[in-house]
Backbone bond lengths (Angstrom), bond angles and torsions (degrees), N, CA, C in turn:
res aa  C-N    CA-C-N  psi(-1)  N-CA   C-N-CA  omega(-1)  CA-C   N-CA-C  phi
1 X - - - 1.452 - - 1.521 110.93 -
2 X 1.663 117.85 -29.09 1.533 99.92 178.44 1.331 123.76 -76.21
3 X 1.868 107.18 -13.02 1.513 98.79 178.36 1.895 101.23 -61.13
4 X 1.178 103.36 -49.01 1.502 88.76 -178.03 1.720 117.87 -29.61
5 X 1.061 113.00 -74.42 1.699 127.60 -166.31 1.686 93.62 -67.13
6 X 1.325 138.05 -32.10 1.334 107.48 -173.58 1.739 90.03 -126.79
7 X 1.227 111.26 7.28 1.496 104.12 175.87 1.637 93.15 57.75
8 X 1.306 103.57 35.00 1.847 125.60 124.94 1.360 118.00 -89.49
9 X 20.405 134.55 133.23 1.389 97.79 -54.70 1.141 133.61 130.65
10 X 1.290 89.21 93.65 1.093 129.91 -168.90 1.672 108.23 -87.34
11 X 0.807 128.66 133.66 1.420 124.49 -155.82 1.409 125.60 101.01
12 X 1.378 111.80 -25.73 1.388 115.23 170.45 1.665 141.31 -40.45
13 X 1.181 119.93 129.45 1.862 104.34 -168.43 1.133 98.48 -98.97
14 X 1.527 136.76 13.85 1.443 107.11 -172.71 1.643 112.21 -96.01
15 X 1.507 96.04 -164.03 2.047 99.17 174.26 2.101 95.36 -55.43
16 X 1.139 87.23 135.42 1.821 92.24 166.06 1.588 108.33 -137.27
17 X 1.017 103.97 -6.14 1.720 98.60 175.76 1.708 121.89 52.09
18 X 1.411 129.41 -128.29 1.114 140.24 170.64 1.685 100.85 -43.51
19 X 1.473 109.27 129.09 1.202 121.41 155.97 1.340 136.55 -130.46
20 X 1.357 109.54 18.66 1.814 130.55 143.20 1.832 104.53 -35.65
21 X 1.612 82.53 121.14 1.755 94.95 -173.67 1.714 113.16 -57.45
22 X 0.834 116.05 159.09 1.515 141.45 -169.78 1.823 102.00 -68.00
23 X 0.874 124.11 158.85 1.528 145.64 -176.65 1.180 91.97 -108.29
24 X 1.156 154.08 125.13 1.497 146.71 127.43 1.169 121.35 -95.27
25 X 1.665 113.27 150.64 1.327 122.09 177.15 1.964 98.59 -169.28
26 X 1.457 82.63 166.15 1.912 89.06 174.58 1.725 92.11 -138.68
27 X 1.666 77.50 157.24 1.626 96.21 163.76 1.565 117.64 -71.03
28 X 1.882 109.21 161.91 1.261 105.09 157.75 1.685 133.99 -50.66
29 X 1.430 111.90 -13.57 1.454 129.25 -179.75 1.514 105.01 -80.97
30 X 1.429 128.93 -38.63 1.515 139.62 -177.31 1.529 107.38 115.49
31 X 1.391 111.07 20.78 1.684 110.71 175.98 1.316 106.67 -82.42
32 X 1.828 111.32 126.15 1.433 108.40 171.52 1.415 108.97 -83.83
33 X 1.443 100.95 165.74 1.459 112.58 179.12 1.494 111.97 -158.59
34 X 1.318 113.72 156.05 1.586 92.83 -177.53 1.936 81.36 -148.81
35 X 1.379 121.81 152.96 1.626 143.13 147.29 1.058 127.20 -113.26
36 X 1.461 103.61 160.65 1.694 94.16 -162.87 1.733 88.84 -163.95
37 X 1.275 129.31 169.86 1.726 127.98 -173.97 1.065 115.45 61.94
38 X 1.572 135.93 -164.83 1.420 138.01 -161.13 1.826 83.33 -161.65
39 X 1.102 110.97 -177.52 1.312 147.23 170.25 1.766 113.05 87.22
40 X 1.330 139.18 -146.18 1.559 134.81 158.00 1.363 119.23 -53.55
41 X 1.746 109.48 122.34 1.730 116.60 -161.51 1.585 89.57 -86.62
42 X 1.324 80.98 133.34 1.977 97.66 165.90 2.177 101.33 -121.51
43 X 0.622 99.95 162.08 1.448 115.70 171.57 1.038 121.10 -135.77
44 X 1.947 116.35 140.65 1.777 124.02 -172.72 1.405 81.55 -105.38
45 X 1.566 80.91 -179.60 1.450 103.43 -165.37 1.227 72.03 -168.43
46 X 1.877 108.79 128.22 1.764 136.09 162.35 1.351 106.42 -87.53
47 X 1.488 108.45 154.04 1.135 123.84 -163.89 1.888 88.06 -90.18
48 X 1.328 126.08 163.52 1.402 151.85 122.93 1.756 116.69 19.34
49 X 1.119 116.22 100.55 1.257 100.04 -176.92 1.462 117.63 75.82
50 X 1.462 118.37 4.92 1.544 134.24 179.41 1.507 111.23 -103.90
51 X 1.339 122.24 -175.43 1.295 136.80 109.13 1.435 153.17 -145.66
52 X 1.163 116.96 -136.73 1.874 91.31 178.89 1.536 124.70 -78.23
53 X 1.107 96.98 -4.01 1.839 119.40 167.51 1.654 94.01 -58.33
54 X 1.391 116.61 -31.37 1.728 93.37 164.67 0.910 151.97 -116.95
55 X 1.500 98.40 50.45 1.561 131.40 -176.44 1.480 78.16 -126.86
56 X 1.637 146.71 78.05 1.205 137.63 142.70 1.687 116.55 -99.09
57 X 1.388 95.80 -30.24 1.571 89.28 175.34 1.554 121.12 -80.49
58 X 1.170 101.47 -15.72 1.523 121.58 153.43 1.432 138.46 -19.33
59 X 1.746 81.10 -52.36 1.788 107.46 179.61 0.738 115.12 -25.97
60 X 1.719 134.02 -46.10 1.322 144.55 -107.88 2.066 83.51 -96.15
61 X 1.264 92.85 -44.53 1.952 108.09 -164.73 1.367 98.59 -48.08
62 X 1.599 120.13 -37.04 1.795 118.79 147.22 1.577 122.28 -1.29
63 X 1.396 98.98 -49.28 1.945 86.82 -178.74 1.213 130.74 -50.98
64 X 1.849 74.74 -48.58 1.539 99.77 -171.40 1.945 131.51 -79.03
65 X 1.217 75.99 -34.42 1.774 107.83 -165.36 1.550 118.97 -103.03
66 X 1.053 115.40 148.04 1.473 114.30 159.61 1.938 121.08 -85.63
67 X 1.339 107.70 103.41 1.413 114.30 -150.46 1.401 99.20 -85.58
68 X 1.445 118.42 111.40 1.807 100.36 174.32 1.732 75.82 -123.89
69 X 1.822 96.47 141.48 1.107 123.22 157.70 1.304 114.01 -139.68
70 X 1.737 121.05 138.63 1.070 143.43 -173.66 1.366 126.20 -130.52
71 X 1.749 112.56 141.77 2.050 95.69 177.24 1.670 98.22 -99.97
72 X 1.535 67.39 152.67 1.646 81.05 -168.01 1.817 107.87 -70.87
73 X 1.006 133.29 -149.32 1.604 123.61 176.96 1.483 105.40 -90.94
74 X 1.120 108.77 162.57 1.744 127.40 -159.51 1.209 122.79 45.16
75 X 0.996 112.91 -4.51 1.991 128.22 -162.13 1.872 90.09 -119.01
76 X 1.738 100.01 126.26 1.091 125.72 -165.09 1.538 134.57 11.82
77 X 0.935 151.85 -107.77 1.534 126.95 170.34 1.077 122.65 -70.69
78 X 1.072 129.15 32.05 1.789 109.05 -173.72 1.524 79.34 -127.40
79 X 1.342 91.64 -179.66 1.560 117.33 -173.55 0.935 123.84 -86.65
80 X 1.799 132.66 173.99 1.713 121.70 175.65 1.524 87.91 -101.12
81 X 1.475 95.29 -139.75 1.748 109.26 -154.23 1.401 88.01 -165.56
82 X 1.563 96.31 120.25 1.345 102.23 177.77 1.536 119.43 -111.60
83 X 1.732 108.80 35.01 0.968 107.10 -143.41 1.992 99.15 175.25
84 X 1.540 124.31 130.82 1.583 112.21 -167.78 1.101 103.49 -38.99
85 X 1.675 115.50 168.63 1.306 131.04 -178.24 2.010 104.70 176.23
86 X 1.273 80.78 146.64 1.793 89.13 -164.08 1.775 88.41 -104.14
87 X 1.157 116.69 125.45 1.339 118.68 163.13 2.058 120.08 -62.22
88 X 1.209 109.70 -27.67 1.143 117.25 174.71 1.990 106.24 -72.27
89 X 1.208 106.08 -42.66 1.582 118.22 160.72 1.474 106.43 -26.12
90 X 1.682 106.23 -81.79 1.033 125.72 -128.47 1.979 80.83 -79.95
91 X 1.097 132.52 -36.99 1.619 135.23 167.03 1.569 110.85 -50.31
92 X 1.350 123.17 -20.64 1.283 115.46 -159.97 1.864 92.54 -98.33
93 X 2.227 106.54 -28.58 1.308 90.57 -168.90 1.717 98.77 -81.85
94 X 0.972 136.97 -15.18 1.764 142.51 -178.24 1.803 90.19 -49.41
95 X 1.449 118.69 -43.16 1.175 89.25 -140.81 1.580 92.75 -116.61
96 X 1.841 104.19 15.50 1.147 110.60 148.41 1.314 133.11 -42.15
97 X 1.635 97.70 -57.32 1.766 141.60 -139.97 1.208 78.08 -85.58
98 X 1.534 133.70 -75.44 1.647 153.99 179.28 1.713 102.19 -26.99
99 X 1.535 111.03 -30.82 1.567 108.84 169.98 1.976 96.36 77.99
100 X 1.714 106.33 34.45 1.331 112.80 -163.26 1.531 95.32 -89.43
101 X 0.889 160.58 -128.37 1.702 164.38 20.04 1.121 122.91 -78.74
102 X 1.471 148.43 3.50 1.319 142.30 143.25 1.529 112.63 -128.25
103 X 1.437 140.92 160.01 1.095 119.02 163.36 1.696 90.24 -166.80
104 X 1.594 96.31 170.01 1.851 112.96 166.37 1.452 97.16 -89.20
105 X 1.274 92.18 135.24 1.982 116.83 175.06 1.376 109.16 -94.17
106 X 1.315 118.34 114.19 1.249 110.53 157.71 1.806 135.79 -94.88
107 X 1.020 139.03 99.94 1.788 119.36 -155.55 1.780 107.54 -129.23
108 X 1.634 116.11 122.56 1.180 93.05 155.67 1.398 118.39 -119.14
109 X 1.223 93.86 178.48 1.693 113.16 -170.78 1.766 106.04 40.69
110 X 1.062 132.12 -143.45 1.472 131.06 174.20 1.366 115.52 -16.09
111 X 1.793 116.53 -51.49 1.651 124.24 163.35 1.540 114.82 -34.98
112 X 1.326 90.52 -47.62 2.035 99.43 -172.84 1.493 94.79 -69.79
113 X 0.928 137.01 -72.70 1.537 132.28 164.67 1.428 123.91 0.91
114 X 1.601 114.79 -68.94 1.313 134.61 -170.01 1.724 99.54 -72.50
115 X 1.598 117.87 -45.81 1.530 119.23 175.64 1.323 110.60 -55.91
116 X 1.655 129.06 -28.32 1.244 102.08 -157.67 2.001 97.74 -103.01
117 X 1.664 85.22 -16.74 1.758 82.02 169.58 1.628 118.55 -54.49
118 X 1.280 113.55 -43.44 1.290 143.91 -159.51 0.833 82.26 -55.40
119 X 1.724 132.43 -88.67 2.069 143.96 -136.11 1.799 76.46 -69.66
120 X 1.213 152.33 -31.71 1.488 131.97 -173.97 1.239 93.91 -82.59
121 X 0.897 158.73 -13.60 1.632 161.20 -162.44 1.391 96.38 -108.21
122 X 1.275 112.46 -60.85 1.522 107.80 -142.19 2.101 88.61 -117.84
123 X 0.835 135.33 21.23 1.544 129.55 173.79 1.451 129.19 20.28
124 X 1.503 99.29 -69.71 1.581 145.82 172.17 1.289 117.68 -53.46
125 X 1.206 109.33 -39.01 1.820 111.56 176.85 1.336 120.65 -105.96
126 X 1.622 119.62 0.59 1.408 130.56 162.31 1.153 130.67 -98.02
127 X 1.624 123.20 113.55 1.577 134.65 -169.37 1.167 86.91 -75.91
128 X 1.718 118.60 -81.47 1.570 104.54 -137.38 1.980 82.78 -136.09
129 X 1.247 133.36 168.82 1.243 134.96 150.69 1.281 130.39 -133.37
130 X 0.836 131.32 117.39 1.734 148.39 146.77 1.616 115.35 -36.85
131 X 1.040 120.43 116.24 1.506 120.86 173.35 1.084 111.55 -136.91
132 X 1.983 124.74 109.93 1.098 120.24 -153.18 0.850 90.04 -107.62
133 X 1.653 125.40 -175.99 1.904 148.40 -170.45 2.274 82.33 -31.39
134 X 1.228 93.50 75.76 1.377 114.78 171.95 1.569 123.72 -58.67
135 X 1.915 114.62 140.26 1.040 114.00 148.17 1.621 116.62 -97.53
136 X 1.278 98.97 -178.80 1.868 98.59 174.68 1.419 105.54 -172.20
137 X 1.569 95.39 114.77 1.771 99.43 165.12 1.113 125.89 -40.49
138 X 1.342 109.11 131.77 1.581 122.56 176.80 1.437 115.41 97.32
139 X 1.427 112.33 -16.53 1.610 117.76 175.87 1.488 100.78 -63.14
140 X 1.299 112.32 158.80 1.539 123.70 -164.77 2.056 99.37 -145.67
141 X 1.504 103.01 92.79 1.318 93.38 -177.30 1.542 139.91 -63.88
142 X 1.182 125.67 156.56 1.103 125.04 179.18 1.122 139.97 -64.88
143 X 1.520 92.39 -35.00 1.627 111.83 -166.05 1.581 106.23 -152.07
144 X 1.455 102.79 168.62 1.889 103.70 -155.25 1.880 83.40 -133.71
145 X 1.518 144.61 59.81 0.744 122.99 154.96 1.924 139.56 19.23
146 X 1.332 121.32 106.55 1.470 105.78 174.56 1.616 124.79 -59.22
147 X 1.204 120.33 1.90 1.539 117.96 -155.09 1.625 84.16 -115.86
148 X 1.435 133.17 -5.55 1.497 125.69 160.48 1.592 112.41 -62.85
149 X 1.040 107.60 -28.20 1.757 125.95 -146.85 1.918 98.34 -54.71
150 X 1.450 106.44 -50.82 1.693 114.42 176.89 1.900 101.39 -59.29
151 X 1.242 109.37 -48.28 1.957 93.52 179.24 1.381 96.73 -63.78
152 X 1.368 143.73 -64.77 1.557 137.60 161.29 1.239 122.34 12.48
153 X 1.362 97.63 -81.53 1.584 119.40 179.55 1.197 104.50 -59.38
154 X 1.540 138.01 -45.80 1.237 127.06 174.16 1.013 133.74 -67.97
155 X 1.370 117.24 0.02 1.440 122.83 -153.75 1.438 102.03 -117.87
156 X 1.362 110.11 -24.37 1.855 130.89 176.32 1.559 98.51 -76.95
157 X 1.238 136.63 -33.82 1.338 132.93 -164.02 1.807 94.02 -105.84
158 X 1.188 116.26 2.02 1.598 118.38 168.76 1.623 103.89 54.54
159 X 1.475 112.79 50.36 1.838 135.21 159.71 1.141 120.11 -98.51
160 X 1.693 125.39 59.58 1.656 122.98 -142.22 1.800 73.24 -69.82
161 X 0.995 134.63 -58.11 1.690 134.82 -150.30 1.790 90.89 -29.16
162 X 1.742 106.30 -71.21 1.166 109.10 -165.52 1.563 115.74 -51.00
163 X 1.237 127.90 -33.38 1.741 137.32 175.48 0.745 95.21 -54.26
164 X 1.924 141.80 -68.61 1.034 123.06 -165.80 1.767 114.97 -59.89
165 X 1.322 91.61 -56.43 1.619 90.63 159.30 1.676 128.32 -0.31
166 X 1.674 99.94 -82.82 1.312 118.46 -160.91 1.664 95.91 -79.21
167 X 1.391 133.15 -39.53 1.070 132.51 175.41 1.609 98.15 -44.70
168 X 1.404 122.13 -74.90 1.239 119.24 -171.50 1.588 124.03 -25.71
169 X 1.414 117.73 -39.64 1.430 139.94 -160.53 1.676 94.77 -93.34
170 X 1.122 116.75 -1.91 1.837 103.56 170.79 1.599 130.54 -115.57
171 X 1.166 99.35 148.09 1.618 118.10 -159.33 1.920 100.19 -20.25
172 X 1.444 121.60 -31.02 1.132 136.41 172.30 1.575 121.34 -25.18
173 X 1.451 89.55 -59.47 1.538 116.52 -151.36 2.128 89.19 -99.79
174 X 1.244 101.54 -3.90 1.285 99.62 -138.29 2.201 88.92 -70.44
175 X 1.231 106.41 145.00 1.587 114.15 -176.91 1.187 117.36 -150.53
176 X 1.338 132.10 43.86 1.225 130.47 -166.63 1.501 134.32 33.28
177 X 1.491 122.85 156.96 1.532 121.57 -168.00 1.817 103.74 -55.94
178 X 1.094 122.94 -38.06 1.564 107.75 -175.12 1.470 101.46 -63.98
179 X 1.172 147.72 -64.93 1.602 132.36 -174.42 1.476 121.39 -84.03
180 X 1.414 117.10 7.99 1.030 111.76 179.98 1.315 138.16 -49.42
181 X 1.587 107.15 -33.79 1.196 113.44 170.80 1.478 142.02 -68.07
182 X 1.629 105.14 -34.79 1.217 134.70 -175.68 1.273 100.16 -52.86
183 X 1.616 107.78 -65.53 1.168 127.78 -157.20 1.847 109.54 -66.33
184 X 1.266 106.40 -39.54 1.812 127.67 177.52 1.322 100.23 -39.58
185 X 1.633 107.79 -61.05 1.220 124.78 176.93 1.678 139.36 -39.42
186 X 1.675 86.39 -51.55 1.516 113.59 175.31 1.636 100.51 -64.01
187 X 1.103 121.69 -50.71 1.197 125.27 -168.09 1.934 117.31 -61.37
188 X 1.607 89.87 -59.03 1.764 103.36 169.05 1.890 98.42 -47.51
189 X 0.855 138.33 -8.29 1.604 116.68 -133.71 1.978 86.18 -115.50
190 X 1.144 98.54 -11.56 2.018 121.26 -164.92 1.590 96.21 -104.98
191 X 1.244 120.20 23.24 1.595 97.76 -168.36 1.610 110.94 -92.88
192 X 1.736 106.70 -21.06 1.261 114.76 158.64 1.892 118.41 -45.36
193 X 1.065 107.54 -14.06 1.561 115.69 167.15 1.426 132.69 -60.62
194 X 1.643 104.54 -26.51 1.318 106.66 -179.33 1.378 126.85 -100.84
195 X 1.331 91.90 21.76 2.021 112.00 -175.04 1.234 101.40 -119.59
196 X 1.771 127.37 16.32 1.194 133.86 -163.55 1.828 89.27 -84.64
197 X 1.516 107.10 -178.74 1.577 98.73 169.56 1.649 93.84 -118.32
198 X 1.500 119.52 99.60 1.838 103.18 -170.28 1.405 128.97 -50.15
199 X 2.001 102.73 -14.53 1.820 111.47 -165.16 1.684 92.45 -80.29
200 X 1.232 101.44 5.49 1.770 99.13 167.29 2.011 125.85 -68.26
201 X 1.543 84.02 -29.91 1.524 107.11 171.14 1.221 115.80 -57.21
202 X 1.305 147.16 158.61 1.525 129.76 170.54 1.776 97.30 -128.86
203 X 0.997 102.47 91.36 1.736 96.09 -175.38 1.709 89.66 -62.07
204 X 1.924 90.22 159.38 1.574 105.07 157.34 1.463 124.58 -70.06
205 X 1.268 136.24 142.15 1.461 147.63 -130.27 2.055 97.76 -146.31
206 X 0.994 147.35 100.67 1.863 112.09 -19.62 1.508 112.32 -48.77
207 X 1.660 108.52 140.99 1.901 116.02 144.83 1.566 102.13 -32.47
208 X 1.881 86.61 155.36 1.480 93.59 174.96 1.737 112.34 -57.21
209 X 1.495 103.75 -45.32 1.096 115.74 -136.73 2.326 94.49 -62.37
210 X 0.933 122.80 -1.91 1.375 111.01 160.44 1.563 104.18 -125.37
211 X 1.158 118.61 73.01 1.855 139.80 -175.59 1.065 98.66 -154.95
212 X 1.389 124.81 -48.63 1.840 129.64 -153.60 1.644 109.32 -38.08
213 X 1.326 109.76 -28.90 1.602 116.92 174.43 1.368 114.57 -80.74
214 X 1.188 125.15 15.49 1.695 138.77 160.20 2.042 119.15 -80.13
215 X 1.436 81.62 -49.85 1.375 110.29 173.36 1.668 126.84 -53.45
216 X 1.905 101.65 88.72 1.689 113.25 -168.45 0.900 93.93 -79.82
217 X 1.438 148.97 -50.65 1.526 103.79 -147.45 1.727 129.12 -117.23
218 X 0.377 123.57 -121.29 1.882 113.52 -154.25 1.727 78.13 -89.60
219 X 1.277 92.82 154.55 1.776 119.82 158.05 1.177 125.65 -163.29
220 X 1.278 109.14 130.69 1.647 117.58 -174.15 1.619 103.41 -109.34
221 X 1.188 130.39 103.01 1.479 152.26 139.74 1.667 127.00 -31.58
222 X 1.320 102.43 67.13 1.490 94.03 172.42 1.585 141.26 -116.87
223 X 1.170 109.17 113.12 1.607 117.26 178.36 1.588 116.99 -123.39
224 X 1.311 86.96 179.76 1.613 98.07 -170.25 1.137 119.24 -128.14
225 X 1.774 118.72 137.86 1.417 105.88 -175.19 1.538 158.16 -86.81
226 X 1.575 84.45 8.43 1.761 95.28 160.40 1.379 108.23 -102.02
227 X 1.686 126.29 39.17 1.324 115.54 160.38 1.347 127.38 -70.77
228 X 1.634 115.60 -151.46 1.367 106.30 168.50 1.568 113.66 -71.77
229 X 1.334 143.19 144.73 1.322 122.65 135.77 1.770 136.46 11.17
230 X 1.056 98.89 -76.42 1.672 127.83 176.54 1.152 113.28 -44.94
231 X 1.612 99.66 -46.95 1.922 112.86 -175.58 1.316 104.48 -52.13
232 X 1.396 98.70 -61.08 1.729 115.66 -155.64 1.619 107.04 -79.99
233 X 1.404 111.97 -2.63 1.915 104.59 167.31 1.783 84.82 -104.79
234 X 1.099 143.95 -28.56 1.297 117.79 174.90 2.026 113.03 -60.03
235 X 1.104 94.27 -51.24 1.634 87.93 164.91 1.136 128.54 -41.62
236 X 1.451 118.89 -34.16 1.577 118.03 -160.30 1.936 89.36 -113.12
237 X 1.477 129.20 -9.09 1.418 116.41 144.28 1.859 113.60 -60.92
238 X 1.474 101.80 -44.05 1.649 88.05 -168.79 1.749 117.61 -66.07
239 X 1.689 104.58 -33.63 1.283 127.13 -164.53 1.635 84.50 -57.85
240 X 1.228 134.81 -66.72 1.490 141.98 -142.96 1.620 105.59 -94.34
241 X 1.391 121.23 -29.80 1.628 114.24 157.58 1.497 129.38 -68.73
242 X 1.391 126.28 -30.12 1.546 154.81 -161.05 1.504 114.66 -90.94
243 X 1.397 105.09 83.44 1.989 101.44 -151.14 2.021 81.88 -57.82
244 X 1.632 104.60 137.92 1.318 119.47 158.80 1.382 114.74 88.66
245 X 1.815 120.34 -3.17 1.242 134.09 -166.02 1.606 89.02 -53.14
246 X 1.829 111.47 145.36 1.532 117.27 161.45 1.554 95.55 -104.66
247 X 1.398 104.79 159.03 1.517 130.45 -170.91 1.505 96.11 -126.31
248 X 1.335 119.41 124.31 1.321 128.25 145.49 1.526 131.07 -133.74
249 X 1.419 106.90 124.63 1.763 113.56 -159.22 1.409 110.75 -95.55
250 X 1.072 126.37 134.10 1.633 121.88 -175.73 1.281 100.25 -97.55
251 X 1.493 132.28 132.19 1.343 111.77 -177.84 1.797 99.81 -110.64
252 X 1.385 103.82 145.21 1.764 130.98 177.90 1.865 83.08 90.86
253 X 0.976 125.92 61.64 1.571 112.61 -161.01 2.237 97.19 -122.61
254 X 1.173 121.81 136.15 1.579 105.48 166.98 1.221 125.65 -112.06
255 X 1.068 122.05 -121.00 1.755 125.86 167.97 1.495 109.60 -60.82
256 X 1.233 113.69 -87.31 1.374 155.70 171.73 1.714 120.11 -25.80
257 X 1.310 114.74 -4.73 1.569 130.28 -158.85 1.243 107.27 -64.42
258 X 1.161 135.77 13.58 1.481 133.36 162.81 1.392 106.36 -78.13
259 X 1.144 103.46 -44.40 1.479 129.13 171.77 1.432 115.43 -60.51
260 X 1.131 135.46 -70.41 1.275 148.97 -162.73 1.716 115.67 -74.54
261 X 2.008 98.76 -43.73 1.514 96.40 179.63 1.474 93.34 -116.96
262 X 1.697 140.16 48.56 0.521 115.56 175.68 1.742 157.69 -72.65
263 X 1.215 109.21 -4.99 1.530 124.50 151.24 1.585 105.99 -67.32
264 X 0.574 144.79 -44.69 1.575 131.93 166.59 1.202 130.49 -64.70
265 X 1.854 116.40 -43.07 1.517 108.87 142.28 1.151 114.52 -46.91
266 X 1.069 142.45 -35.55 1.658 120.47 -156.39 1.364 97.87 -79.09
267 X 1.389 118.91 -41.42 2.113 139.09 -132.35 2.080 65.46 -89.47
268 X 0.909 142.86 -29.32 1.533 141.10 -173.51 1.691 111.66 -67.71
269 X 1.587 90.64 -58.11 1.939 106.42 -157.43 1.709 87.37 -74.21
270 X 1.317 124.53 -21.73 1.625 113.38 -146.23 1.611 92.41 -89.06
271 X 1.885 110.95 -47.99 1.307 108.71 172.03 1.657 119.83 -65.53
272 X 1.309 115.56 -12.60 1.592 112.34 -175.72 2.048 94.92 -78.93
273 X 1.256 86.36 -59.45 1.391 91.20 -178.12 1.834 124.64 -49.07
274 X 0.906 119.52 -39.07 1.455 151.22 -147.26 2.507 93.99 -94.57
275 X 1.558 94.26 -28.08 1.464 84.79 174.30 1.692 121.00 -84.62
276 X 1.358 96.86 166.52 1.543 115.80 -157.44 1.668 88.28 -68.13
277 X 1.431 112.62 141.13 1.903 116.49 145.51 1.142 142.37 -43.62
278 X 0.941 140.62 79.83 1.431 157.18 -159.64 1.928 100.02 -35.75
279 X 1.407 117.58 96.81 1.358 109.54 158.51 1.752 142.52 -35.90
C-alpha cells in the first residue's frame, strides 16, 4: 500500500540456489506463508503491489537460513481485512504459525517499511534487519515522478487492471528482459489491490520515521543508485537516525535489485546476517 501513496515464480532466471520444496502454511487470519532451508530464520517481506514470488532468487539464502516468506494481505494468497489490522501484527502472527520467536527481517520497499515498524513493535523478536531501496513511515515524499502519471490516469477512471498494467511498465518494476515477464505478471496479478480501502491499515502512531533512534540492533541499508530520488534520501534518513546503521549502494542498481543484482544482494544479506553479536 505505500508504493501507492509514495509510489512505494516460477519462471524466474535468476541465481535460486536451494530447490527443496517449500513448507506451506497460513495463519488463523488467512496469511500465506511458506519455509524452506534450515539454519537461523530470517523472514522477507515483498514490496507493494508484489509478492513473495519476489523473493525467488532469494531461495538461494535456503542453504544457509531458515527462509520464511509470506504475502502480506491482499497481495497473493493471503487474505484482505475487512476490518483494522496492524501490518506489524499480522508479521508477528506468520512467525507465530512458523513456530518462529525471534528472527532477521528482511523487507523491501513497502517490506522495509513493515520491518522497521515491526523491531519498534516487536524489539524482542528482531535479530538483525535488512532494509532494502526502503520505505519508512512518516516519510513525506518529495517528488511524484512523470512515469506514475499512466497508473494515475488509471486509477482516476477506476481501471485497477490497467494501473497495475502501467505500474508494471515503470522504471519501478523495471528488471531486465530475462525476468521481465515473471515479474509483469506478478505485478498485473495484484491489481485487485487498488480497490483495497488502505485506512484499513493501522499504521504505528508516532511514524517510524521519528522512533528510528529506538532501533538496537544491527541494520544493513541497502539501495541503489539509479533508484527513485525518495528511495535513496530515505536510506540516508535511516543510515543517519539508526545508531551503527551499515549502508550498502549497488551501483547502475533500481527499485527491484534483489532481482536485478541478485547474487550480490544475497553475497550482502548472507555476510550481514552470517556476523557474530556484538558483546
Amino acid at each position: 500500500m505505500a508504493l501507492v501513496a509514495l509510489l512505494a515464480g516460477a519462471g524466474c532466471t535468476s541465481e535460486t540456489g536451494d530447490t527443496t520444496p517449500a513448507r506451506e502454511g497460513r495463519t488463523p487470519s488467512g496469511l500465506a506463508y511458506d519455509i524452506s532451508g534450515s539454519g537461523p530464520p530470517i523472514v522477507l517481506i515483498h514490496g507493494a503491489m508484489l509478492d513473495r514470488r519476489q523473493w525467488q532468487p532469494q531461495r538461494a539464502l535456503a542453504e544457509q537460513f531458515t527462509v520464511i516468506a509470506y504475502d502480506t494481505r491482499w497481495h497473493g494468497r493471503s487474505a484482505g481485512a475487512d476490518s483494522a489490522f496492524s501490518a506489524a501484527d499480522d508479521l508477528a502472527a506468520v512467525m507465530d504459525a512458523a513456530g518462529v520467536q525471534s528472527a532477521s527481517i528482511v523487507g523491501l520497499s513497502n517490506g522495509a517499511k513493515i520491518a522497521a515498524d515491526f523491531a519498534l513493535q516487536y524489539p524482542s523478536r528482531v535479530a538483525r534487519l535488512v532494509l532494502a531501496s526502503p520505505g519508512l513511515g512518516g516519510y513525506v515524499a518529495t517528488e511524484r515522478p512523470t512515469y506514475f502519471l499512466p497508473m494515475i490516469e488509471a486509477l482516476t477512471a477506476k481501471d485497477f487492471a490497467a494501473a497495475a498494467a502501467a505500474l508494471a511498465n515503470t522504471p519501478v518494476m523495471e528488471v531486465g528482459s530475462a525476468d521481465s515477464a515473471w515479474v509483469a505478471t506478478m505485478v498485473r496479478e495484484q491489481a485487485s489491490v487498488f480497490q483495497q480501502d488502505p485506512s484499513r491499515e493501522q499504521p504505528p502512531t508516532p511514524p517510524a520515521i521519528s522512533r528510528l533512534n529506538e532501533i538496537r540492533v544491527p541494520v544493513l541499508v541497502i539501495t541503489g543508485d539509479a533508484d527513485m530520488r525518495d528511495i535513496i534520501l530515505t536510506g540516508d534518513t535511516l543510515v543517519r537516525s539508526i545508531a551503527g546503521a551499515r549502508r550498502a549502494t549497488i551501483a547502475g542498481a533500481k527499485h527491484m535489485l534483489n532481482i536485478t543484482h541478485a547474487l550480490q544482494f544475497n553475497a550482502l544479506v548472507a555476510e550481514f546476517l552470517a556476523q557474530p553479536a556484538k558483546q
